[in-house]
KEMAR-642695 format. One record per atom (N, C-alpha, C): x, y, z; residue in three letters. Coordinates in pm, whole numbers, padded with zeros to 5 digits, always signed. Each point is the difference from the previous one (the first is absolute). Layout:
XYZALA
...
***
This chain:
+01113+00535-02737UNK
-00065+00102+00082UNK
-00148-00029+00019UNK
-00101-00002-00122UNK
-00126-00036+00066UNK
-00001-00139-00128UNK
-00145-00028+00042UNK
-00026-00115-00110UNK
-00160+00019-00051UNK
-00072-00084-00068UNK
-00041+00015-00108UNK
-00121-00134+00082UNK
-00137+00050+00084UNK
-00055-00064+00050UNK
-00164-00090-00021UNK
-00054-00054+00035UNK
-00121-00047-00069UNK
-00120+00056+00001UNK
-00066+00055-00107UNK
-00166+00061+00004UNK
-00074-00027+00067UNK
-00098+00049+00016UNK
-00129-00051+00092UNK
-00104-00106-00119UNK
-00098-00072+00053UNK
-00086-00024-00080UNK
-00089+00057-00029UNK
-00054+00034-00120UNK
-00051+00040-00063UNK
-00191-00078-00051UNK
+00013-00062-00051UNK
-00110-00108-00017UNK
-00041-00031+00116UNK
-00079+00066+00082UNK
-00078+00033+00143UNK
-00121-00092-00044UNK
-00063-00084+00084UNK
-00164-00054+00020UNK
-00031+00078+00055UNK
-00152-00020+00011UNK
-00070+00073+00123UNK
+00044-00056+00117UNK
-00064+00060+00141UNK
+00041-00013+00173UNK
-00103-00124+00022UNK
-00006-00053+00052UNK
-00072-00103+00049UNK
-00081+00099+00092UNK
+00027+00099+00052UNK
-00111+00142+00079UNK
+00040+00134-00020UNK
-00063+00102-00117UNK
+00072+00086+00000UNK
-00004+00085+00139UNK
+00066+00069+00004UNK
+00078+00116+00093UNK
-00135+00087+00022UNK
-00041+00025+00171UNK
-00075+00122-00023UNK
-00022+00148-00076UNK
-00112+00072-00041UNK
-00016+00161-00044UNK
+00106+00056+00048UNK
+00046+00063-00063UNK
+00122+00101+00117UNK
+00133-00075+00001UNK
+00017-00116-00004UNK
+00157-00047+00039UNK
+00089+00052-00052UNK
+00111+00084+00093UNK
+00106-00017-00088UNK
+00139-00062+00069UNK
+00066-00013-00147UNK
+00071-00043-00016UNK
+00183+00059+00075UNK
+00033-00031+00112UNK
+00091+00095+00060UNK
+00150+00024-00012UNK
+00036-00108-00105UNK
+00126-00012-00037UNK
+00063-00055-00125UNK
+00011+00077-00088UNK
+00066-00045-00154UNK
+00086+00151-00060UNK
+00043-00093-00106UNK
+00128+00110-00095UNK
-00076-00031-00110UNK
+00018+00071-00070UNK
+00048+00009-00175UNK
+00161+00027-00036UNK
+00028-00069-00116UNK
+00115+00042-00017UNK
+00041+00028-00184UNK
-00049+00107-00024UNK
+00027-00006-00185UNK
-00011+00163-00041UNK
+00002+00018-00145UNK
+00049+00079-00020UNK
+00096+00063+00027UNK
+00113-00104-00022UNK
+00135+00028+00056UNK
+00079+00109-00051UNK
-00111+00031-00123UNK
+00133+00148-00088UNK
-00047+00089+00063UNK
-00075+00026+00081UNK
-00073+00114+00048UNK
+00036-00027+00165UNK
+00000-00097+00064UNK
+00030-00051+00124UNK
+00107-00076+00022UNK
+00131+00068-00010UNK
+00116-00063+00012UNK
+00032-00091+00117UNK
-00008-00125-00019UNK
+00080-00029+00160UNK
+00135+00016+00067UNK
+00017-00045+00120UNK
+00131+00107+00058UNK
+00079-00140-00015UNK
+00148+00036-00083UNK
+00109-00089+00029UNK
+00037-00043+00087UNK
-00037+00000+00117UNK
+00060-00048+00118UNK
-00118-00092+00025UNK
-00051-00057-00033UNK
-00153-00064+00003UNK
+00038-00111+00078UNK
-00081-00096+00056UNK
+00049-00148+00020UNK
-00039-00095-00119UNK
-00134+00066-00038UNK
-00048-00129-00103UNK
-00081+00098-00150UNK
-00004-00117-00074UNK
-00030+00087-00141UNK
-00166-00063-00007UNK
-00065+00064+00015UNK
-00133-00096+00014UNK
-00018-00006-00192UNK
-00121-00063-00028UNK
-00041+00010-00156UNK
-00104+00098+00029UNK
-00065+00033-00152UNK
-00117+00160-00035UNK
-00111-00141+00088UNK
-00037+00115+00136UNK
-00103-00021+00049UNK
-00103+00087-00032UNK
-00094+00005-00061UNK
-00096+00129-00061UNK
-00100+00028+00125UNK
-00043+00168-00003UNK
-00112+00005+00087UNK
-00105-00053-00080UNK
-00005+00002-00133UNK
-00179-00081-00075UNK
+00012-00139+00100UNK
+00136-00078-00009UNK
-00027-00145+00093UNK
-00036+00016+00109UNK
+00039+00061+00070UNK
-00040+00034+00164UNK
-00131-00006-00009UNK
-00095+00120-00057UNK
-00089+00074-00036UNK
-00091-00117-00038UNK
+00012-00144-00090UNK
-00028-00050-00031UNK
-00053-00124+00055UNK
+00157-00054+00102UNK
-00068-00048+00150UNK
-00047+00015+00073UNK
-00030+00114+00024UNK
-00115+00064+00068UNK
-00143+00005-00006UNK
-00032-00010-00175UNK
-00100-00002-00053UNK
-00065-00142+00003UNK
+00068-00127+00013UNK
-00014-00113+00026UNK
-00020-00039+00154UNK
+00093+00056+00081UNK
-00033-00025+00142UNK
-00123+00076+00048UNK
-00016+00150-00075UNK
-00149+00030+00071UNK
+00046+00129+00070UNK
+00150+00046+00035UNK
+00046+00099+00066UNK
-00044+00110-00070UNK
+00020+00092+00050UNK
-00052+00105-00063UNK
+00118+00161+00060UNK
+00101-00042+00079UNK
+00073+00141+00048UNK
+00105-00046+00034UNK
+00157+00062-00044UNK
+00081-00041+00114UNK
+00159+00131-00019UNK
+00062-00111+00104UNK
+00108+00066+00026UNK
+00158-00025-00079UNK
+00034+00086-00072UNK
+00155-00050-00093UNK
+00087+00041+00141UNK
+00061-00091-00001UNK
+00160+00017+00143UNK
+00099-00003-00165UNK
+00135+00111+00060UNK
+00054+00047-00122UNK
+00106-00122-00003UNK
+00045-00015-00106UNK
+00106-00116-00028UNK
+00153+00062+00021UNK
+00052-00136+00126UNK
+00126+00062-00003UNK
+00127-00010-00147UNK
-00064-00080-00113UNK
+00100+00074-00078UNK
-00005+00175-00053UNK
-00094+00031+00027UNK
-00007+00145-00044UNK
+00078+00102+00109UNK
+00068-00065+00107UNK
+00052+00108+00099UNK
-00098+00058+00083UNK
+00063+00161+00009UNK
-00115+00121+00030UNK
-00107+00077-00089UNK
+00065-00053-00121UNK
-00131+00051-00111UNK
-00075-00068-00019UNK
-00146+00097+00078UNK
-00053-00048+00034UNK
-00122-00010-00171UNK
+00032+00057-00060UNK
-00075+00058-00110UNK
-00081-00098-00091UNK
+00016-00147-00001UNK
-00072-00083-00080UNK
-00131-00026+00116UNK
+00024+00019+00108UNK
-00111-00026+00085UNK
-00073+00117-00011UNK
+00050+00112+00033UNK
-00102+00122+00022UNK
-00074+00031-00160UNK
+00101+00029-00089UNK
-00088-00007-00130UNK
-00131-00142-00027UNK
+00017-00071+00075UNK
-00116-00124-00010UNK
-00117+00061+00086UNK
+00052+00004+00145UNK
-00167+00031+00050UNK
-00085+00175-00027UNK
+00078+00033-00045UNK
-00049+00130-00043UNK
-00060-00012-00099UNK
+00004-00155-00073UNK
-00125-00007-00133UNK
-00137+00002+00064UNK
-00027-00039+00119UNK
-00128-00055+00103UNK
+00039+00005+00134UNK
-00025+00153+00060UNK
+00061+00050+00148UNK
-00117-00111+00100UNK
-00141-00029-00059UNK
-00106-00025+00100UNK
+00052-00168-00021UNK
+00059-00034-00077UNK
+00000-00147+00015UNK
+00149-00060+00059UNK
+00140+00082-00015UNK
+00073-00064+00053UNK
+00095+00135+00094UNK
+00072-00066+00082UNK
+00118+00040+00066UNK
+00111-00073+00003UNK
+00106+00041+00023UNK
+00156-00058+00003UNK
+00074+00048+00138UNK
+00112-00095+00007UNK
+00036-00017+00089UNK
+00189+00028-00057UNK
+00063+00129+00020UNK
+00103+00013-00060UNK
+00146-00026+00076UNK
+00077+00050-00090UNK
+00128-00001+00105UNK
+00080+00152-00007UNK
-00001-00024+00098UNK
+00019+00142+00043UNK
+00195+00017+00094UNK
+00090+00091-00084UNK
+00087+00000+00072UNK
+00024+00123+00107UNK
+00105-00073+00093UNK
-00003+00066+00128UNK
+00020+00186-00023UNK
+00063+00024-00113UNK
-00007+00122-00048UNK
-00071+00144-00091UNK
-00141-00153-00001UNK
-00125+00083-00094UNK
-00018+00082+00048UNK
-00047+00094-00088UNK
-00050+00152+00095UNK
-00169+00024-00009UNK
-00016+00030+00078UNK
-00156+00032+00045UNK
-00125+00022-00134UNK
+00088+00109-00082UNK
-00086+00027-00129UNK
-00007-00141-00041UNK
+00099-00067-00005UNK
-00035-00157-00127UNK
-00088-00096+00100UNK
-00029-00002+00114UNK
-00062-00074+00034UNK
-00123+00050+00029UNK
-00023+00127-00005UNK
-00128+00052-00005UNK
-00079-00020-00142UNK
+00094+00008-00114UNK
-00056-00041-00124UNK
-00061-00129-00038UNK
+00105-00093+00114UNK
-00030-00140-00008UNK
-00141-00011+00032UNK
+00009+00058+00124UNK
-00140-00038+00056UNK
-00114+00044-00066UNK
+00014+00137-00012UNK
-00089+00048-00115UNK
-00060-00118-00152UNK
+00102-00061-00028UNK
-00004-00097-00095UNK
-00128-00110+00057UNK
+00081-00054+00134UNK
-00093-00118+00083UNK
+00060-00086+00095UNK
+00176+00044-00054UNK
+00071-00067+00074UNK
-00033-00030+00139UNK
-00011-00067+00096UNK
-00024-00015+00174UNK
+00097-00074+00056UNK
+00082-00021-00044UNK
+00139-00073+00091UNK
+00140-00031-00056UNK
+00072-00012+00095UNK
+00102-00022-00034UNK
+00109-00118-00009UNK
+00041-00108-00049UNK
+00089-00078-00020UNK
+00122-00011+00040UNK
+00036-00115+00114UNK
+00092-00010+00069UNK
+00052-00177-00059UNK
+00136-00031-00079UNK
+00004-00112-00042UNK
+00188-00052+00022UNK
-00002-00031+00093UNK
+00164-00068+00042UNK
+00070-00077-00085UNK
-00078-00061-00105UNK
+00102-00104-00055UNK
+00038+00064-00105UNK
-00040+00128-00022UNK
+00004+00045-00182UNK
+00106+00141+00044UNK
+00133-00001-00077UNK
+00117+00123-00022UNK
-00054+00154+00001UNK
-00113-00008-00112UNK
-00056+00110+00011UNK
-00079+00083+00023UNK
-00058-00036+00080UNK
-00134+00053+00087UNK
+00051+00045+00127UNK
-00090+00084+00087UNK
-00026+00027+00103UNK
-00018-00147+00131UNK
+00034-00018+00110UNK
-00009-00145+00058UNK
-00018+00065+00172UNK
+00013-00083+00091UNK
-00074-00039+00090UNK
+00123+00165+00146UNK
+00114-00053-00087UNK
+00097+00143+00052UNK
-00057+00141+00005UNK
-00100+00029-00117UNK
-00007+00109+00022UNK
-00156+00019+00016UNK
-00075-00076+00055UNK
-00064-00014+00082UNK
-00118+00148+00059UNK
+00127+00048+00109UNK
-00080+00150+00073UNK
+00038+00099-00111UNK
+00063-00060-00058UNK
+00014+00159-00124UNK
-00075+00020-00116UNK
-00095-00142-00001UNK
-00082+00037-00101UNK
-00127+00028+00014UNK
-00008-00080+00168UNK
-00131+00019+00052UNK
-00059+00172+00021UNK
+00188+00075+00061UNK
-00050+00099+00028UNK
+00005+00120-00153UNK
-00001-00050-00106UNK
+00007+00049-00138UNK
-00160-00001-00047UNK
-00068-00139+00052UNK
-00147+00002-00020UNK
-00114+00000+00097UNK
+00023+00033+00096UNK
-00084-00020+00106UNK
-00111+00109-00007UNK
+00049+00103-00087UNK
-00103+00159-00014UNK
-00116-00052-00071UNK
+00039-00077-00115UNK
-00099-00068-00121UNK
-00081-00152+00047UNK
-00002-00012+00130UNK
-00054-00105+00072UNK
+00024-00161-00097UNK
+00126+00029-00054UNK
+00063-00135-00062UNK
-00021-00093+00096UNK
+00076-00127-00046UNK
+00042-00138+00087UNK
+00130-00034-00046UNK
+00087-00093+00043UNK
+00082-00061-00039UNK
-00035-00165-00024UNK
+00036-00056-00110UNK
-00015-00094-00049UNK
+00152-00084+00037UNK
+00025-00092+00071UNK
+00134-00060+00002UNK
+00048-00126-00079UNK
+00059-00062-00115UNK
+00020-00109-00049UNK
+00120-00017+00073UNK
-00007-00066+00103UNK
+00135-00048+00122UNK
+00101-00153-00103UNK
+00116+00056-00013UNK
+00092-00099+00011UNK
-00007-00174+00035UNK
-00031+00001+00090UNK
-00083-00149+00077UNK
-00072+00045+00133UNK
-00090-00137+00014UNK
-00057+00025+00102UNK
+00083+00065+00134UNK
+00113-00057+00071UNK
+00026-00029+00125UNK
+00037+00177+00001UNK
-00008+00079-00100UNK
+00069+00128+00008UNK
-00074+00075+00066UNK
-00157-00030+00034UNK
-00101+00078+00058UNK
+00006+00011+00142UNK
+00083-00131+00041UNK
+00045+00023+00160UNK
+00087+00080+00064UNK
+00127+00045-00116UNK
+00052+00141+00055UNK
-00040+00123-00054UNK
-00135+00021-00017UNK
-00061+00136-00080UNK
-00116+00004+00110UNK
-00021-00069+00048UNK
-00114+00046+00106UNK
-00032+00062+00042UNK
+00087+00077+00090UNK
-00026+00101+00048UNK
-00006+00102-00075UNK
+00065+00027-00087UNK
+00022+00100-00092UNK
-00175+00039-00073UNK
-00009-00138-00041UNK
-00160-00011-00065UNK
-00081+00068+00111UNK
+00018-00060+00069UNK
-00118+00054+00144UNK
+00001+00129-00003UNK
+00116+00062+00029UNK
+00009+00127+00009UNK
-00023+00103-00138UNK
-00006-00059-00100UNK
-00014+00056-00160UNK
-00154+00089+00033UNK
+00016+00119-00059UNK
-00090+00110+00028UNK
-00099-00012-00132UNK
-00005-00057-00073UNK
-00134-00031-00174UNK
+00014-00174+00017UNK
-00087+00008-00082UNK
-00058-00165+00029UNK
+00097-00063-00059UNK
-00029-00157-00005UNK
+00067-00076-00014UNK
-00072-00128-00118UNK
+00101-00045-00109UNK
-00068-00138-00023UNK
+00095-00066-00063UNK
-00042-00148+00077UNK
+00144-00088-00038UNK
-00061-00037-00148UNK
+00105+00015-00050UNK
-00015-00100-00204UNK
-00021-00139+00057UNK
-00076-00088-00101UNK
-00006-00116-00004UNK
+00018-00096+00127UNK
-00109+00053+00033UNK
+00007-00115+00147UNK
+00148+00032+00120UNK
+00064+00089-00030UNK
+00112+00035+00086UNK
+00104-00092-00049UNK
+00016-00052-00150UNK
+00092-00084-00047UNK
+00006-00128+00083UNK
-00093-00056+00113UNK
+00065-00131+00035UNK
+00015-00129-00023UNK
+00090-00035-00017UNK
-00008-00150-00048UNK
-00051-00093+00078UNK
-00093-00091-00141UNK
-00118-00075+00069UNK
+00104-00108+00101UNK
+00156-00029+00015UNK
+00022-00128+00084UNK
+00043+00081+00120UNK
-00062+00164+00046UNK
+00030+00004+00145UNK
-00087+00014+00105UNK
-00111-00033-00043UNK
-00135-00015+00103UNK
-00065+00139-00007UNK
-00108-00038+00067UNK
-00078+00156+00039UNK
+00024+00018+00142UNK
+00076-00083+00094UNK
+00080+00050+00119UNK
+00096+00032+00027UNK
+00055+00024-00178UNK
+00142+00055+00035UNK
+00005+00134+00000UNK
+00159+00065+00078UNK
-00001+00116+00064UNK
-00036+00128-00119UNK
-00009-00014-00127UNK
+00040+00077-00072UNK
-00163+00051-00053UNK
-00087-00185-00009UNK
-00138+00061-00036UNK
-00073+00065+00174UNK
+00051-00033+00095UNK
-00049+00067+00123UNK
+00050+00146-00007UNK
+00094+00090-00067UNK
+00044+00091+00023UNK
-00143+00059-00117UNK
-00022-00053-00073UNK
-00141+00058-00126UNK
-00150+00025+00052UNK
+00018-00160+00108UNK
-00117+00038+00037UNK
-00033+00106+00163UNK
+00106+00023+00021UNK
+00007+00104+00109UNK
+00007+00104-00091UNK
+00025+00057-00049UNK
-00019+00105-00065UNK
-00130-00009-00071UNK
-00045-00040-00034UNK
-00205-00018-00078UNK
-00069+00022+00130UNK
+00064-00071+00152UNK
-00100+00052+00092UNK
+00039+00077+00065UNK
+00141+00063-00014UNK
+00007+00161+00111UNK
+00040+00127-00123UNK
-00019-00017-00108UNK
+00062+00124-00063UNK
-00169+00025-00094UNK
-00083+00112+00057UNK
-00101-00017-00109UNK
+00033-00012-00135UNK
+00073+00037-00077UNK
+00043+00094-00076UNK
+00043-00103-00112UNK
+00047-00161+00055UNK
+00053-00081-00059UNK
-00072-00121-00054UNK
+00037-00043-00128UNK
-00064-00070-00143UNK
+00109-00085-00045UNK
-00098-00126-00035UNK
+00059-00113-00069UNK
+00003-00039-00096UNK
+00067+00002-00157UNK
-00081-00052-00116UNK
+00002-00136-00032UNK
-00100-00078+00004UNK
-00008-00161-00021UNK
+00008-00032-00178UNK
+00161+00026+00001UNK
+00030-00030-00131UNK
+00121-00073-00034UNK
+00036-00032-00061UNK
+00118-00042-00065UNK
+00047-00130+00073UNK
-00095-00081+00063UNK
+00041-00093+00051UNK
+00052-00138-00052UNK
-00022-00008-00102UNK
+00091-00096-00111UNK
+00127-00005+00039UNK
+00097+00171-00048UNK
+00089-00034+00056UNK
+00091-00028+00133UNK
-00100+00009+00095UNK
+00056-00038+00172UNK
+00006-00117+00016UNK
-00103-00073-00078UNK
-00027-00139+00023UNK
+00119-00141-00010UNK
+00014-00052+00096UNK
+00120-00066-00034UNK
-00017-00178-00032UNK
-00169-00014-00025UNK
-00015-00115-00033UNK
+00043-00016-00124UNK
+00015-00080-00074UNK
+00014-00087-00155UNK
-00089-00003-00075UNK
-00025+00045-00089UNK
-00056+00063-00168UNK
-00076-00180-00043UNK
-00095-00008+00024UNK
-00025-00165-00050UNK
+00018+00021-00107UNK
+00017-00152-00077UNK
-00001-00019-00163UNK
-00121+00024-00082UNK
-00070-00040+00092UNK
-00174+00013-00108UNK
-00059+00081+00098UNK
-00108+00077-00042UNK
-00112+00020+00126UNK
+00083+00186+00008UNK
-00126+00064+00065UNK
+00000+00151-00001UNK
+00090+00009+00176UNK
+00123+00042+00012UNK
+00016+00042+00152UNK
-00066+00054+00084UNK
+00088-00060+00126UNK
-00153+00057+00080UNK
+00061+00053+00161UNK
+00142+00018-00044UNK
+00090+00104+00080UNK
-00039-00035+00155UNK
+00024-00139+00073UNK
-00122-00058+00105UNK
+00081+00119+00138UNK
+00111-00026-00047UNK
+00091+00064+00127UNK
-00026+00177+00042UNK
-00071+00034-00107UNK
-00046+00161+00034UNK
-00115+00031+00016UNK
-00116-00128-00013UNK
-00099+00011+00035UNK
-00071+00032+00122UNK
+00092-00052+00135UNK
+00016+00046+00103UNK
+00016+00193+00008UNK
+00091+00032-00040UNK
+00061+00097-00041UNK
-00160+00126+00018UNK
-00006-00050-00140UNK
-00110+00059-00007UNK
-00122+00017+00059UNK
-00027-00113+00048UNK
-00134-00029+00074UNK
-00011+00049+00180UNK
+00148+00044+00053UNK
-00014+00049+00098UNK
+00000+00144-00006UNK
+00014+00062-00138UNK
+00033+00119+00022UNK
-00169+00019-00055UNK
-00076-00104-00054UNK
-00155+00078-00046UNK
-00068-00042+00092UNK
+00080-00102+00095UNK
-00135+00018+00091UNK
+00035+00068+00105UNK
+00106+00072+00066UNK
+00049+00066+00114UNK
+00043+00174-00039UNK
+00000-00026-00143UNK
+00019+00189-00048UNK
-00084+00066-00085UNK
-00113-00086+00022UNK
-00032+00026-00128UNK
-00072+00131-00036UNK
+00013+00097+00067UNK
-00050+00159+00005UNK
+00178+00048-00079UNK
+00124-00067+00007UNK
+00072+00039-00060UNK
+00078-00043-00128UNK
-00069-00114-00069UNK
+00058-00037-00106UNK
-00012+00028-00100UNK
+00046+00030-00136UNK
-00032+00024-00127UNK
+00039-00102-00071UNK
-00034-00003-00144UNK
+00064-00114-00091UNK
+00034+00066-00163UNK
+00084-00048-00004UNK
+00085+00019-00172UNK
+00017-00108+00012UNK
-00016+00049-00173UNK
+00067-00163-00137UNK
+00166-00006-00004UNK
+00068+00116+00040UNK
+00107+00021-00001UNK
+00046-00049-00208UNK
-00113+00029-00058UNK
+00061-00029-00169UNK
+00064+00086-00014UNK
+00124+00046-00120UNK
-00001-00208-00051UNK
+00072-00079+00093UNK
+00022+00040+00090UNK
+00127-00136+00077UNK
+00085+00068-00013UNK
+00058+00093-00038UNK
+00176+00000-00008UNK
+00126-00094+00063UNK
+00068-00047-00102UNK
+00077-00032+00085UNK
+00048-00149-00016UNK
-00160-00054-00072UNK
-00005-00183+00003UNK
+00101-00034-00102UNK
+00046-00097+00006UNK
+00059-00049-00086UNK
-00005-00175-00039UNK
-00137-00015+00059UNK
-00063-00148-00017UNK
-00127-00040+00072UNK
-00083-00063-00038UNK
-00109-00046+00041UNK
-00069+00087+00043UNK
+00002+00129-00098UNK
-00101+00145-00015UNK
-00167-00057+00070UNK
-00016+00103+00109UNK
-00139-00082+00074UNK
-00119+00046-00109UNK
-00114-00030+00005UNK
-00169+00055-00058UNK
-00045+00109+00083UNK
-00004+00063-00059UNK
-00091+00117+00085UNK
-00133-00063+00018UNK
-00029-00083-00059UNK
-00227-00007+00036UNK
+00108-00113+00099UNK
+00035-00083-00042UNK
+00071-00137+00109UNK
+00018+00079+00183UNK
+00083+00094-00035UNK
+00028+00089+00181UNK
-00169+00044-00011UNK
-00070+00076-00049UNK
-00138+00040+00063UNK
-00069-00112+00043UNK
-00006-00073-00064UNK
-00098-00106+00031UNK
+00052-00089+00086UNK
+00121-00003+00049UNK
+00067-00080+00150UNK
-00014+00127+00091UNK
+00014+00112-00007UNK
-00021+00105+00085UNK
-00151+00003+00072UNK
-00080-00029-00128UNK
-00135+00012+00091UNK
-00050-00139+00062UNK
+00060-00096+00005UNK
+00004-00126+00071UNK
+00060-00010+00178UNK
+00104+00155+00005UNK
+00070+00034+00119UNK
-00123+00078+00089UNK
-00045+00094-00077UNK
-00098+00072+00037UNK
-00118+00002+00120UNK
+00044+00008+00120UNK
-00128-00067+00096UNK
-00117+00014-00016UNK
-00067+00116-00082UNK
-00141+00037+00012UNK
-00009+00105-00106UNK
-00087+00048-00012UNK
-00074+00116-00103UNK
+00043+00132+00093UNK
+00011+00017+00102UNK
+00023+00117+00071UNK
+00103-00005-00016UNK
+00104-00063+00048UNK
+00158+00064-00072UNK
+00056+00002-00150UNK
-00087-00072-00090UNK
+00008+00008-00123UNK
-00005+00114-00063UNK
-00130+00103+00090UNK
-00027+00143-00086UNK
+00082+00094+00069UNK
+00038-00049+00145UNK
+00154+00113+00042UNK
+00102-00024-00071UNK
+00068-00144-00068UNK
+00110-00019-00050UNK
-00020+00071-00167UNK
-00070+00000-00048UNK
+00003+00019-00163UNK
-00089+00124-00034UNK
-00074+00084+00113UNK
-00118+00125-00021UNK
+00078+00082+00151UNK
-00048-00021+00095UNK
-00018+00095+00085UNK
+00175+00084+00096UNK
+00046-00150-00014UNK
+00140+00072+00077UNK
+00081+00091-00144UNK
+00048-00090-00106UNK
+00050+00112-00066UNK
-00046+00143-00034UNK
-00122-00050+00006UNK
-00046+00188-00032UNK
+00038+00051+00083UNK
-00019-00004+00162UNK
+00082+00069+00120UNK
+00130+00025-00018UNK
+00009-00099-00083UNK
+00160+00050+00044UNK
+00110+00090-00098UNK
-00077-00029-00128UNK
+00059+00103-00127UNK
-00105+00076-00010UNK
-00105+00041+00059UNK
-00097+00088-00009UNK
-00077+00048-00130UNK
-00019-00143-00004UNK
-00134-00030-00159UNK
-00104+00053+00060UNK
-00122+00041-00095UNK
-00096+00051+00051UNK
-00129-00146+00046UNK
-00067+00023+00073UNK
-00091-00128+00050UNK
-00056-00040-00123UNK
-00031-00172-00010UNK
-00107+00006-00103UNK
-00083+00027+00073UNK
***
C-alpha cells in the first residue's frame, strides 16, 4: 500500500546568496508527531519524521524568514497538523489546506481564521479533493477570498481544463511549474495553456518549484545537477510573468526515493535562472505576500 521514502538533507551549507528580508518560503510539509497526527490509511506514501525545527532550521540558513505549510496528502482532510503549526506564529506563516467538497462554512472560517488562504486540488492522490470538483470548492471559498492551488496529474491535462480555469470565479495557482516535463518544450500546448492563463486571468500564479522532479535529463555521476531541460521552463516564466510567480523549497521532497536533491544546491541554481534583482524581490518578497496576504515588510 504505501512505502517507506527518503529524508531530506539535513547538513545544509550556507547559499552562495542568501534570500532577500522578507522571503518567504511558499511551499513545504512537516510530517511528525505521528501519535498525535495520525496519517490516513489510504495514503500513497509513508514519508519519514520530517520535523518543523528542520524546516525552521533551513530557513535559518537560507536567510528566509516566513512561509507557507501546503497540508500533506497523507493526512487526508485533517487538516489539524497544519493548522495547530501556524497558529504557533499567525504573523509569520499561512497554509494552504485541503478542503472537502462537503466542508461546511464554520470549518473553513476557522481555517482561515487560523491563516489558512487556499485550497488544494491534487489528481494523482485517492484521497483528496482533485480537479472534478473544481466549481464546488471554488464556490465553498470564494467568500474568504481563498485561491485554489492545483497539483495536476500531468501536464497535457491543463488543455482540457481551460476553459473551466478561465471561467473559475477565485484565483488560481498552478503547483510546481504546472507539473511539465522538461522533454515537452515551452511551445508545447499544455505550457501555452499556463501561460494564457498568467496573461488573461488576473487572479492566476505560478510556483517555481519542484522542478527536479519534471526534469527528464540524467542525474550525472559526479557534479551538483543542473536540471538543464527546466531551465528554460523557468526562465520564461521570470522573465514574461514575473508580477506572477512565487517560489517554494517544496521540503522535504516527498516522495523521493533516490538521488534526494540539496536544498542550498536548488537555491543557488535558482538564483542563476533569475533575470535581475527586480524579479528576484517579486519572486521571494513581494508577490507571495499578495497573494497569502503577509503583511509588507
Amino acid at each position: 500500500m504505501t512505502q517507506t521514502l527518503l529524508p531530506p538533507v539535513l547538513d545544509l551549507r550556507a547559499p552562495k546568496r542568501q534570500v532577500p528580508a522578507g522571503t518567504i518560503d511558499c511551499h513545504a510539509h512537516i510530517f511528525d508527531q505521528y501519535d498525535r497526527y495520525p496519517m490516513d490509511p489510504e495514503r500513497k506514501y509513508t514519508p519519514p519524521v520530517c520535523t518543523r525545527e528542520s524546516w525552521l532550521n533551513m530557513h535559518r540558513i537560507m536567510g528566509v524568514q516566513r512561509g507557507v505549510q501546503v497540508h500533506g496528502s497523507t493526512y487526508a482532510f485533517d487538516n489539524s497538523i497544519t493548522e495547530d503549526f501556524i497558529r504557533t506564529d499567525p504573523a509569520r506563516f499561512r497554509a494552504v489546506g485541503a478542503i472537502a467538497p462537503d466542508t461546511s462554512r464554520a470549518h473553513i472560517a476557522r481555517l482561515h481564521e487560523a491563516g489558512f488562504r487556499a485550497a488544494r486540488l491534487m489528481d494523482q492522490y485517492p484521497n483528496g479533493a482533485t480537479t472534478r470538483d473544481l466549481e464546488k470548492i471554488a464556490d465553498l471559498i470564494a467568500e474568504f477570498g481563498w485561491h485554489i492551488e492545483i497539483n495536476i496529474l500531468k501536464g497535457a491535462d491543463w488543455i482540457g481544463l481551460e476553459k473551466r480555469l478561465m471561467d473559475c470565479p477565485v484565483g488560481l495557482v498552478f503547483d510546481h511549474m504546472g507539473r511539465i516535463r522538461g522533454n515537452v518544450g515551452v511551445d508545447s500546448p499544455e505550457f501555452g495553456v499556463i501561460r494564457r492563463l498568467l496573461d488573461q486571468k488576473s487572479d492566476t500564479w505560478v510556483k517555481i518549484s519542484s522542478w527536479y522532479r519534471m526534469s527528464d535529463a540524467p542525474i550525472p555521476a559526479l557534479g551538483i545537477p543542473e536540471y538543464p531541460d527546466m531551465k528554460v521552463f523557468a526562465q520564461t516564466l521570470l522573465n514574461h510573468h514575473a508580477d506572477r510567480c512565487v517560489w517554494g523549497t517544496n521540503w522535504p521532497h516527498p516522495g523521493i526515493e533516490k538521488n534526494m536533491p540539496n536544498d542550498i544546491d536548488l537555491l543557488d541554481l535558482l538564483e542563476t535562472w533569475i533575470p535581475n534583482d527586480a524579479a528576484r524581490q517579486k519572486l521571494f518578497v513581494t508577490n507571495p505576500e499578495r497573494l497569502y496576504g503577509f503583511t509588507p515588510v
